[in-house]
C-alpha positions as CSV (number, residue, x, y, z in Angstrom):
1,X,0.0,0.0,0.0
2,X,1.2,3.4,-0.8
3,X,1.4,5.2,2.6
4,X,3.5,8.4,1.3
5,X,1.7,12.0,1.3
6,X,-0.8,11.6,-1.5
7,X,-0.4,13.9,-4.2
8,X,-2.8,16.9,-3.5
9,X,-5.9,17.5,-5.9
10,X,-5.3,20.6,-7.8
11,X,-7.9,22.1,-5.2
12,X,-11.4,21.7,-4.5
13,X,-12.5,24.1,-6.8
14,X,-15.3,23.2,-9.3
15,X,-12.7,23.9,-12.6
16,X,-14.1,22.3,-15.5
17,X,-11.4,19.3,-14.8
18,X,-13.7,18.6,-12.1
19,X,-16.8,19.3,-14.6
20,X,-15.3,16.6,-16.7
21,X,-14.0,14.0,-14.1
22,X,-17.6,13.8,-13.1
23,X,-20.0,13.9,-15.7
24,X,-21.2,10.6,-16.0
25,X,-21.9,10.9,-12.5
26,X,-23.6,14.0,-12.8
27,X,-26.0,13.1,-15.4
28,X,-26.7,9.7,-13.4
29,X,-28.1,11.7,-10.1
30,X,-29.9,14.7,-11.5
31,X,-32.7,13.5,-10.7
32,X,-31.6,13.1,-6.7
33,X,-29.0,16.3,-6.9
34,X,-30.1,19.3,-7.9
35,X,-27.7,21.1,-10.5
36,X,-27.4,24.2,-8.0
37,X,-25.5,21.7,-5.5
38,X,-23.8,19.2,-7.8
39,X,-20.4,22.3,-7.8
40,X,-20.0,21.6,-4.2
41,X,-20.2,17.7,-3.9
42,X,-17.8,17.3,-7.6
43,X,-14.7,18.6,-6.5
44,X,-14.8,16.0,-3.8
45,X,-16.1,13.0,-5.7
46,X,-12.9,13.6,-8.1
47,X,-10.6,14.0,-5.4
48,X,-12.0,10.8,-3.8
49,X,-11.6,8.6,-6.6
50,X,-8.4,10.1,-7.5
51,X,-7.2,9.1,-3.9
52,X,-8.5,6.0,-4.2
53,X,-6.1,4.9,-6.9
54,X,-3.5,6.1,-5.2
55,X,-4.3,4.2,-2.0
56,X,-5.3,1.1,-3.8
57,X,-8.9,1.2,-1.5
58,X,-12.4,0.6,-2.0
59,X,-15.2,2.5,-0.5
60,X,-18.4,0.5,0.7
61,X,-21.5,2.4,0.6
62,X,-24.2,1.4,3.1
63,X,-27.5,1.8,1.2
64,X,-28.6,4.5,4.0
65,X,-25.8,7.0,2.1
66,X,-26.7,10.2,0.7
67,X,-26.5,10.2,-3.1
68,X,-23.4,11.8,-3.4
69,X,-21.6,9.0,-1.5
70,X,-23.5,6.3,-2.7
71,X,-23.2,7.2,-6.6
72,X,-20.6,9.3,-6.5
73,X,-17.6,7.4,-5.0
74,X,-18.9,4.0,-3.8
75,X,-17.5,0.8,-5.3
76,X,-19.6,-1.1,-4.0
77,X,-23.1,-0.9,-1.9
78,X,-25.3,-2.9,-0.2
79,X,-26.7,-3.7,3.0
80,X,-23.5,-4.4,5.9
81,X,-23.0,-8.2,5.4
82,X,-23.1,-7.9,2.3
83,X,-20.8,-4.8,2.1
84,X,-18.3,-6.6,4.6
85,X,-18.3,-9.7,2.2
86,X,-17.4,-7.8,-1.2
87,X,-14.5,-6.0,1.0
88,X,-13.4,-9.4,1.4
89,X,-13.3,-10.3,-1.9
90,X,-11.8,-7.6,-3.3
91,X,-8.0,-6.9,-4.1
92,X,-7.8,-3.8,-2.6
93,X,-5.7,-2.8,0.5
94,X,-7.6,-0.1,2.5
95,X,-11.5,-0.4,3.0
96,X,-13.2,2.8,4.0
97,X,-16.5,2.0,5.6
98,X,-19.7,4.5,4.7
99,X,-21.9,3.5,7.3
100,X,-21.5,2.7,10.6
101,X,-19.1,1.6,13.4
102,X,-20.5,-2.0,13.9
103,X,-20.4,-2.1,9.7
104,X,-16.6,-1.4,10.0
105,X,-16.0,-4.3,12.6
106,X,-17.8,-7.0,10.7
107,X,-15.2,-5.7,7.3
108,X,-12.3,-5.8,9.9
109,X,-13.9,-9.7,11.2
110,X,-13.8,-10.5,7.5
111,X,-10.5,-8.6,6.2
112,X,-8.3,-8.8,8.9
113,X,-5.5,-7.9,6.6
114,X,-6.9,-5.1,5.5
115,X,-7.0,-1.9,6.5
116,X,-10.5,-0.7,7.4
117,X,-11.3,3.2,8.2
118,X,-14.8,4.6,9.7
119,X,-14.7,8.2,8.7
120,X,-16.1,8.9,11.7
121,X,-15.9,7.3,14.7
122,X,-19.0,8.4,16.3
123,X,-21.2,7.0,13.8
124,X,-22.6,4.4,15.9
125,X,-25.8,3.1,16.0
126,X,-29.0,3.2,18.5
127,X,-29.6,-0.9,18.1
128,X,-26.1,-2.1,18.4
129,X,-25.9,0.3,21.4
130,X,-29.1,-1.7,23.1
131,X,-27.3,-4.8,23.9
132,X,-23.7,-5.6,25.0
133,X,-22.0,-8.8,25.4
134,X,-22.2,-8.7,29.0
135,X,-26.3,-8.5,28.5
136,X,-26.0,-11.9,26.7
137,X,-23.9,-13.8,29.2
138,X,-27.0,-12.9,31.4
139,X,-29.1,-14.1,29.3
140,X,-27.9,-17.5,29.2
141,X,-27.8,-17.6,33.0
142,X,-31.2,-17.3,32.4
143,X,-32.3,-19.5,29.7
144,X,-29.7,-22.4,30.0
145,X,-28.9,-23.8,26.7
146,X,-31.2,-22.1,24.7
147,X,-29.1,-20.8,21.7
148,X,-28.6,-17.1,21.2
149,X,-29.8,-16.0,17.6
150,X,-27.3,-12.4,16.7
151,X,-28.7,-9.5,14.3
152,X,-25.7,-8.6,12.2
153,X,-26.5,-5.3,13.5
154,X,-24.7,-5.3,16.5
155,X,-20.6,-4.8,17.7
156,X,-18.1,-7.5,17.6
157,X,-18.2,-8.2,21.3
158,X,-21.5,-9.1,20.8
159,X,-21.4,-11.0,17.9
160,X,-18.6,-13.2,19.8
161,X,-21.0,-14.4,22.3
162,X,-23.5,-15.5,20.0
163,X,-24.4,-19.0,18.9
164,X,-24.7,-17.4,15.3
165,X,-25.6,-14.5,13.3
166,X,-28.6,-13.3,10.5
167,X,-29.7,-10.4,8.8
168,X,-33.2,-9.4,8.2
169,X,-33.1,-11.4,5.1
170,X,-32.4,-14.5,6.6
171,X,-33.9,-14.9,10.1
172,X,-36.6,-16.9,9.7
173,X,-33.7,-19.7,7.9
174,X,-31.5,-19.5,10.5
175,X,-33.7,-19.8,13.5
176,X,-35.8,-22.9,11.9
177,X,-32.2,-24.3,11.1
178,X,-31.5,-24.4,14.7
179,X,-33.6,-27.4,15.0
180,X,-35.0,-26.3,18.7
181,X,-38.3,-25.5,20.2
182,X,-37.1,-21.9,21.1
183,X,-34.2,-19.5,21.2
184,X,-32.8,-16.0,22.4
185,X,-33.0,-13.2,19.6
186,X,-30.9,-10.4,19.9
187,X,-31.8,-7.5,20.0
188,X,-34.0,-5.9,17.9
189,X,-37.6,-6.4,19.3
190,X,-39.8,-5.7,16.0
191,X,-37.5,-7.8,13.9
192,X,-38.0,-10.6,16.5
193,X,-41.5,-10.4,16.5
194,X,-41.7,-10.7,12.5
195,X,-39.7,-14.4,12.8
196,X,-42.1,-14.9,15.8
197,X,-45.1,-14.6,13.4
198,X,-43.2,-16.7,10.6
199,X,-42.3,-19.4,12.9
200,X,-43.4,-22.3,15.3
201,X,-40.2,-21.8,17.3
202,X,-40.4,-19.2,20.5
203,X,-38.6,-16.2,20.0
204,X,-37.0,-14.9,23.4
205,X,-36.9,-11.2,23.0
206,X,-34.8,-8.3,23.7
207,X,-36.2,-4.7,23.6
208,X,-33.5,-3.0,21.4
209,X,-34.9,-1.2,18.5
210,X,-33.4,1.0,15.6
211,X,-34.5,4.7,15.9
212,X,-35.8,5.4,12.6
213,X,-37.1,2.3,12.2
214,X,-39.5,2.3,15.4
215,X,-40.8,5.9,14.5
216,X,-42.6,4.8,11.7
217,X,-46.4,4.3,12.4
218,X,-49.7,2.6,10.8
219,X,-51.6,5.6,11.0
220,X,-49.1,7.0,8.8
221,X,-48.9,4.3,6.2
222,X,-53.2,4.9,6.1
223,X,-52.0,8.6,5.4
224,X,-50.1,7.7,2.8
225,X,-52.6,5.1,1.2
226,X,-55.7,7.8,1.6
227,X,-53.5,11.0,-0.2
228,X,-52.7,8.6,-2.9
229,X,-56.1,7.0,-3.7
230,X,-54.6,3.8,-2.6
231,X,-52.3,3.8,-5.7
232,X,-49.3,3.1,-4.0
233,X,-47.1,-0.1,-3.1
234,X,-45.8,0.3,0.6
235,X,-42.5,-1.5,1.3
236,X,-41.6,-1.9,4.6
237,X,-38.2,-3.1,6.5
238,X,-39.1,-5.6,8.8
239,X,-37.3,-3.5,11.9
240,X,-40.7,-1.6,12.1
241,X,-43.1,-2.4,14.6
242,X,-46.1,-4.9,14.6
243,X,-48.8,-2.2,13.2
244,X,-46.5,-0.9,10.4
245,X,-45.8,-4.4,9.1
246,X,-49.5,-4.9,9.0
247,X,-50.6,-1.7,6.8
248,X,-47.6,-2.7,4.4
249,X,-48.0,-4.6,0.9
250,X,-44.3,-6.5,0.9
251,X,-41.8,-6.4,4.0
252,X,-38.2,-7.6,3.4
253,X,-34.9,-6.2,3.4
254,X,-33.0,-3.7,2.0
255,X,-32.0,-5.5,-0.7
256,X,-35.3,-7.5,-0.9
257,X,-37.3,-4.3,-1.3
258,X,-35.1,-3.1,-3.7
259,X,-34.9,-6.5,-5.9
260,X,-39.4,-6.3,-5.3
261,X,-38.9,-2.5,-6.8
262,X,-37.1,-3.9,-9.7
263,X,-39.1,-6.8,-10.5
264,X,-42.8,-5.3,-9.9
265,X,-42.2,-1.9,-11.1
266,X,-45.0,0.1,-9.2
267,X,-46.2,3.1,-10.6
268,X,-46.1,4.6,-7.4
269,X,-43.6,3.3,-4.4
270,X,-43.1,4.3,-0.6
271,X,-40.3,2.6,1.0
272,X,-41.1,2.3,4.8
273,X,-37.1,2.6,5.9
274,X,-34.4,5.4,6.0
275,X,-35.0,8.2,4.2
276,X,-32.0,7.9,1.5
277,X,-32.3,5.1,0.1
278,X,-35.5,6.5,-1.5
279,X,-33.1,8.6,-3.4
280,X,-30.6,6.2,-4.2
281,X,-33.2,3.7,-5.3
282,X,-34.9,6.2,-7.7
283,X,-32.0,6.9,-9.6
284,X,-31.8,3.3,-11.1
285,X,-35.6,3.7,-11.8
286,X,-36.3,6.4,-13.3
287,X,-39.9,5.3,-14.3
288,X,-41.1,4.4,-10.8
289,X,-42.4,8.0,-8.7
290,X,-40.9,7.4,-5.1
291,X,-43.1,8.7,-2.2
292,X,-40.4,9.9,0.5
293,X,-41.1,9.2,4.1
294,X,-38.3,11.4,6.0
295,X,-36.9,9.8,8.7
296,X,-32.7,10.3,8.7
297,X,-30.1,8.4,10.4
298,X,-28.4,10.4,12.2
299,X,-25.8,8.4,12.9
300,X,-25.6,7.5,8.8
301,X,-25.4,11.3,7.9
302,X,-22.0,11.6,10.4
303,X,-20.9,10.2,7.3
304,X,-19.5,12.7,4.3
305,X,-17.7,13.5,1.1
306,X,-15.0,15.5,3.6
307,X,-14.6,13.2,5.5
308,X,-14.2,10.2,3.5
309,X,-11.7,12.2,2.0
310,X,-10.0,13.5,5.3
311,X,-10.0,9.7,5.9
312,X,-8.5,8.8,2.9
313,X,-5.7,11.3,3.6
314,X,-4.9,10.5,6.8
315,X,-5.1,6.8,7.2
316,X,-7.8,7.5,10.1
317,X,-10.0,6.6,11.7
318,X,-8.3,2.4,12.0
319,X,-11.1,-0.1,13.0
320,X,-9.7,-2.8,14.8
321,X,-11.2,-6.0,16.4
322,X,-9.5,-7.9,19.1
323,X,-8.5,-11.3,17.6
324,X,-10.0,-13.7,20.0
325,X,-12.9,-11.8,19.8
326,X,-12.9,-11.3,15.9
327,X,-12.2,-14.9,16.0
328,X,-15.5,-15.9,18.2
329,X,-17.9,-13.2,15.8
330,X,-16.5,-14.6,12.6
331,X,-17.5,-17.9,13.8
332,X,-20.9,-16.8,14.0
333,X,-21.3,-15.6,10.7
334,X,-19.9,-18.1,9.2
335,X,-22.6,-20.9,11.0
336,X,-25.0,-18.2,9.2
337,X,-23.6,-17.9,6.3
338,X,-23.6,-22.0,6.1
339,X,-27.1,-22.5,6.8
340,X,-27.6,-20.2,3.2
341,X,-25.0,-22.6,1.5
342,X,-27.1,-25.3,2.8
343,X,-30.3,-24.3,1.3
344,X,-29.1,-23.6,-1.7
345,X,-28.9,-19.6,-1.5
């Protein structure tokens, strides 16, 4: 890896090198960035993806990203497994992680030899902060032997007490996998209470929610429904609570509800989630009219051009994950990650 002084970009004017270096870009996104603020985010996207060269490093985009991060200078983007898992694959040295702090551990659990970089280290988040690993020790004081069932959403530390991971996508597989009559599921509430209502298995439940998630309401899906004349399809991520999943037309995933936007093509579209990936959706369909629900990450929006660059010229800030503990969480995912080889995902 090149660790000398990178070369500085010319400046981080708007010159029409800048114009240039980013047209495709710009033309892409018009439709999310207005043209009045497209010569402040440029001079950045170019100097990012100049620097990235130089550094041989990637960027992972969570799909909570602003436009500008997301299209601009993201190789790749996804939800955080799946982010940490392409980090992994790829040849590149430094991984700078746009999303959050537990995001950044699971990349470090995966790419230990990598160097990983949170722009910010005080992008945390409200759900990983509800549980800790000494929480889960208690827990199985509590219920003896009853295995513990990890949202990927959560820290190392907590990871590496868990019998084994799943995301959002997969919970339902990975609890009925298990083979048992009931288990611990850790720690978002609303999530565990969807698998509940999929499932013959008791689901042991921990009251950690995420905070944009658990603001959504039914009342206001019925809003929506009502100022539309009912033509509109209502997506929802499965973190929201009981009443919101029941006012909704299809509840999966990130990447489920942006594979059902694809694939059904609704004139009209509100997804029940973070408030950006509305925008970033809409760019790659152009022919579907988004509804925006406004709820932000806050933690998410820590996250921007400046700083990815700052990070990208500073080498800061280093994730790292102890390696008995990375050791125990990469175990878990990995018992996840072969109950999907297993049925055949």
């Amino acid at each position: 890896m090149n660790l000398e002084a990178p070369r500085p970009y010319a400046s981080l004017d708007y010159t029409p090198e800048v114009a240039r270096a980013t047209a495709a870009i710009h033309d892409k996104v018009r439709s999310v960035i207005p043209d009045l603020e497209w010569p402040v985010h440029a001079p950045y996207i170019a100097a990012i993806n100049d620097l990235k060269r130089q550094r041989n490093a990637v960027v992972l985009a969570h799909n909570y990203q602003t436009p500008e991060i997301f299209h601009g200078v993201a190789d790749f983007v996804g939800d955080s497994l799946a982010l940490a898992q392409q980090g992994a694959k790829t040849e590149a040295e430094v991984i700078v992680l746009a999303g959050v702090h537990f995001m950044a551990e699971t990349a470090k659990i995966l790419s230990p030899e990598k160097t990983v970089l949170i722009p910010d280290l005080e992008a945390g988040c409200s759900l990983a902060a509800s549980i800790t690993a000494e929480d889960i020790r208690l827990m199985r004081q509590r219920y003896p032997g009853v295995p513990v069932v990890t949202y990927v959403n959560t820290s190392a530390a907590v990871k590496a007490e868990s019998d084994i991971c799943c995301t959002s996508a997969n919970a339902v597989g990975v609890v009925e996998s298990l083979g048992v009559d009931r288990v611990i599921f850790l720690p978002d509430e609303f999530l565990g209470k969807y698998v509940a209502s999929k499932t013959d298995v008791q689901i042991i439940l921990w009251k950690g929610h995420c905070e944009v998630h658990e603001r959504f309401t039914g009342q206001e899906l019925r809003a929506y429904r009502e100022a539309q004349g009912g033509d509109i399809q209502i997506l929802a991520h499965p973190e929201c609570p009981p009443e919101v999943l029941a006012e909704a037309d299809f509840v999966g995933s990130t990447a489920a509800m942006i594979r059902h936007v694809g694939e059904a093509r609704p004139r009209r579209v509100v997804l029940i989630t973070e408030c950006s990936m509305s925008d970033n959706v809409a760019v790659e369909y152009p022919d579907v009219e988004f509804i925006r629900p406004c709820n932000l990450c806050p933690h998410m929006k820590r996250i921007t051009l400046p700083k990815i660059l700052r990070s990208l010229q500073t080498m800061e800030h280093r994730v790292e994950v102890d390696p008995e503990v990375a050791g125990r969480a990469k175990l878990a995912v990995e018992r996840m990650l072969a109950v999907g080889r297993k049925e055949g995902r």
